[in-house]
N, C-alpha and C positions, 0 to 999 in steps of 0.2 A: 584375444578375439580370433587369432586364424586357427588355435586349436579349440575354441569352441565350433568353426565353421566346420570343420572335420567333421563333428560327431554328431552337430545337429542340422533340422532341415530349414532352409534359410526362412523358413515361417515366425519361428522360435529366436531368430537374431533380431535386435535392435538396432534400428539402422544407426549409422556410423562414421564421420569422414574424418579422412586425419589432414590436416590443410594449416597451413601459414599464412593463408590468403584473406584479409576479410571481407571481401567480395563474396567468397565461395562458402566459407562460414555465416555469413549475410544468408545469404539464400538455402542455405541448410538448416537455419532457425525459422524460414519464413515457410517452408514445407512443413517443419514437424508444427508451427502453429497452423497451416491451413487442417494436418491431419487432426485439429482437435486437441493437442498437448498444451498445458501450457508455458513450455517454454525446452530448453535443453542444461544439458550436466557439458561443462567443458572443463577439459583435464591435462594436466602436464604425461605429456606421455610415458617418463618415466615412472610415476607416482602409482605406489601400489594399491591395491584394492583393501578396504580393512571394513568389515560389516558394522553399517550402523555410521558412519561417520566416514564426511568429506573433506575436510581436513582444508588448511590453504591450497593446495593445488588442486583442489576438485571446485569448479564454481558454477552455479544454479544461473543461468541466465535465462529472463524471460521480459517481455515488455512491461511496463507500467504505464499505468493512465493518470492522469492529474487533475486535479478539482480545485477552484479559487473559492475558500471555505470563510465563513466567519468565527472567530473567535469570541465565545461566548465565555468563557471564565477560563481558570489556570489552577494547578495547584502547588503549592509548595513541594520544593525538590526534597533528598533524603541526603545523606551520604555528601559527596562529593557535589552534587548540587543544592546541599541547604543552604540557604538564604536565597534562593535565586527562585521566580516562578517559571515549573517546568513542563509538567503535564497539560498542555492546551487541551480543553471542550471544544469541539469542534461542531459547525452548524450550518445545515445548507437553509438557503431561502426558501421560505414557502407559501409563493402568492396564493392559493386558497385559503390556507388561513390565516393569513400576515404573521409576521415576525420571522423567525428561524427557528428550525427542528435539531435538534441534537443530533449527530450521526456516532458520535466514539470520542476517543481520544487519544494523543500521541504526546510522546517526549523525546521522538526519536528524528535526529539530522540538525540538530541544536550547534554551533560550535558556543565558545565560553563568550564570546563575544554577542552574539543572538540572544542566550540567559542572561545576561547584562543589559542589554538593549532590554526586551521584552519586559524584563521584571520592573523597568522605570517604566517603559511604555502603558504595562496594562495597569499598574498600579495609579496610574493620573486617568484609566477612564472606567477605576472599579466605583461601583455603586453598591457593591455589598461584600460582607465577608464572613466566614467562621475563620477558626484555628486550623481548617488547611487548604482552602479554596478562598480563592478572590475574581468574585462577579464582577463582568467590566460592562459598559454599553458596549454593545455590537457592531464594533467601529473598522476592525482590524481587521483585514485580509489576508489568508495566505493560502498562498498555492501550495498541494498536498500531495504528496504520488502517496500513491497504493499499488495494493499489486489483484485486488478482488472487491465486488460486493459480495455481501454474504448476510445471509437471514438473522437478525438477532433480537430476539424479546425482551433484551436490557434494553436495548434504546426504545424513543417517542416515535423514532420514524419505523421501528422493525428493521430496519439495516443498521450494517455496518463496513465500514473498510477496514481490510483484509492487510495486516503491515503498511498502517499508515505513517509518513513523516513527512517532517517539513523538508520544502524545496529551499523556499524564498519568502520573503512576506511581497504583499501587493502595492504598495503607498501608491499608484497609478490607478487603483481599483477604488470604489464605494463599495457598502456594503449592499447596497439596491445591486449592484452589478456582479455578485456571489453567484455561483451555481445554483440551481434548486434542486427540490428534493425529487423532481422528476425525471430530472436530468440525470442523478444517482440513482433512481430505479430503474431508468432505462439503461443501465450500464449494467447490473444484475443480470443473469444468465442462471437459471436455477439448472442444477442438474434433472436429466430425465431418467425420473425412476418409472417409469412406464413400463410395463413387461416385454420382453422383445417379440416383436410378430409373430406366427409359427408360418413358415413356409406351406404353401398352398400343394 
């Protein structure tokens, strides 16, 4: 970095701190989110630069936001998770027009103990099945981080979350008390493709 400051004009640098403090890293992630980013690369300083990949000592941090979803069906794992149900359907509430809307689905923050748990769990409240999904009543809660909404014409609602996974399941939650689907489009942020102004 200080032989790139050499030869370029500090316009062209990306800001930069190097710090052991998480106070001061704290508040160096909370500027580059107000500037509009989302999130920062933080990196072993030894650790050399290699195009195209970050490797363990380069890591992507950025906030996640969390949604208490219903579980609408599962589907049978593959590999290392067959016999266990892994992929959750996920579903926000939707007081306009009752029931729950589909939002995506995830397999990811599971440990072996969760795919053990769930597979007896959703299995006592399936109401249907094929040969690789098992429909359950909408009974089940779970808290989800994500890292985005994002526009998707697969789904019922038109959205989706952006690397979703499970946190936790809810057992303190109903299904009445889920997030809705409005509360997940108020969390969308479409990007602005609008032309830039021309100065006057």
């Amino acid at each position: 970095m200080d032989a790139l400051a050499e030869v370029l004009p500090p316009g062209l640098l990306i800001p930069r701190t190097v710090t052991g403090d998480p106070e001061e890293a704290r508040v160096f992630l909370q500027r580059a989110l107000a500037a509009g980013h989302e999130g920062i690369i933080a990196k072993a300083l030894d650790a050399p630069y290699e195009a195209g990949r970050r490797g363990k000592s380069w890591l992507k941090l950025k906030p996640a936001h969390t949604l208490d979803l219903v579980v609408l069906a599962a589907e049978w794992g593959s590999g290392r998770r067959r016999g266990w149900l892994s992929n959750l359907h996920l579903g926000a509430r939707d007081p306009a027009g009752g029931g729950f809307v589909m939002l995506g689905k995830t397999f990811k923050g599971m440990t072996d103990e969760i795919l053990a748990w769930q597979t007896r769990r959703l299995q006592e409240l399936a109401i249907s099945r094929d040969s690789y999904t098992v429909y359950v009543r909408p009974e089940l809660v779970a808290e989800i981080a994500f890292d985005a909404v994002q526009m998707s014409p697969k789904y019922p609602a038109g959205v989706t979350l952006r690397f979703a996974r499970l946190k936790r399941y809810r057992p303190d939650k109903s299904a009445a008390e889920a997030d809705t689907i409005e509360t997940v489009r108020a969390i969308y942020d479409p990007p602005d493709l609008s032309p830039p102004r021309r100065r006057a």
